[in-house]
N, C-alpha and C positions, 0 to 999 in steps of 0.2 A: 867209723864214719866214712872213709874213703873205697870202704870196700862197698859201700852202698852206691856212692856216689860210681863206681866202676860198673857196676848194673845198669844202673841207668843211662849213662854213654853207652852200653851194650845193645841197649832198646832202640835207641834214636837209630833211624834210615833202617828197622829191617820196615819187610814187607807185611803189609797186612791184607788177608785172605778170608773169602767165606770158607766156611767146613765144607762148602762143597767146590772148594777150590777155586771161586773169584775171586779178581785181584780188586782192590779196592787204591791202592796207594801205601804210601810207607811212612812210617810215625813221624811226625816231626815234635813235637811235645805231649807233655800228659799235665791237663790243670788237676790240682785237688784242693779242697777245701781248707782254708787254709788255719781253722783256730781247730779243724779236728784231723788235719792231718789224711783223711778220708780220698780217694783217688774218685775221678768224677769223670774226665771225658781225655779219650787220646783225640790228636789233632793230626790232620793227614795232610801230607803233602804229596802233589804228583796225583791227583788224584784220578781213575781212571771212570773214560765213558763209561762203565759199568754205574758208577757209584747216581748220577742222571736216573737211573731209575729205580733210586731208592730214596725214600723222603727224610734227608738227613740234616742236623742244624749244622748251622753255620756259624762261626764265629764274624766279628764286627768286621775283619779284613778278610771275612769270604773262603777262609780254612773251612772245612767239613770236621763236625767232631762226631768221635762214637761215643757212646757210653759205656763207661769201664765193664759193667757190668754184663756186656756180649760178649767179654773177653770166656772163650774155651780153654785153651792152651797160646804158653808163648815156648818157641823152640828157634827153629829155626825162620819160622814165618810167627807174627801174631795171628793166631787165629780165632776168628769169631762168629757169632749165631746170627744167621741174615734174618731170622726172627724176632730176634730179638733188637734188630736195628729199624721196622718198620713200626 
C-alpha cells in the first residue's frame, strides 16, 4: 500500500499539457468515485490563460477539473487530448 501511496505524491504539482504542448496548470488532486474506486476528474492548480478558452468544469471553490479520461500519457508532464477536454 505505501508504494501506491508514493505514486501518487509522485503526481501531485507535475505539469499538465495538451499533446500539442499547452500548458494548462499542474495537478493539485485527483477525485474518484468513491464505492467503485473508479478515477473521475484531475483538479488544476495554477491554471493558465490558456485553459480561458477552453469550456472546462469547475469545482465549488473555482479549481478547473479535466476528466480522467483525456489523460494520453503521464511521464514527465501529464498529458492530455484538448479534444477530448471540449
Amino acid at each position: 500500500m505505501q508504494e501506491n501511496k508514493n505514486i501518487f505524491n509522485a503526481l501531485l504539482g507535475k505539469m499538465i499539457v495538451t499533446k500539442e504542448g499547452k500548458r494548462l496548470g499542474f495537478l493539485k488532486d485527483i477525485t474518484f468515485e468513491t464505492k467503485s474506486g473508479e478515477l473521475v476528474n484531475l483538479i488544476v492548480k495554477d491554471a493558465t490563460p490558456y485553459t480561458k478558452n477552453l469550456n472546462l468544469e469547475r469545482t465549488n471553490s473555482n479549481d478547473l477539473l479535466i476528466s480522467y479520461s483525456a489523460i494520453i500519457a503521464i511521464g514527465d508532464f501529464i498529458i492530455v487530448s484538448e479534444e477530448d477536454l471540449i
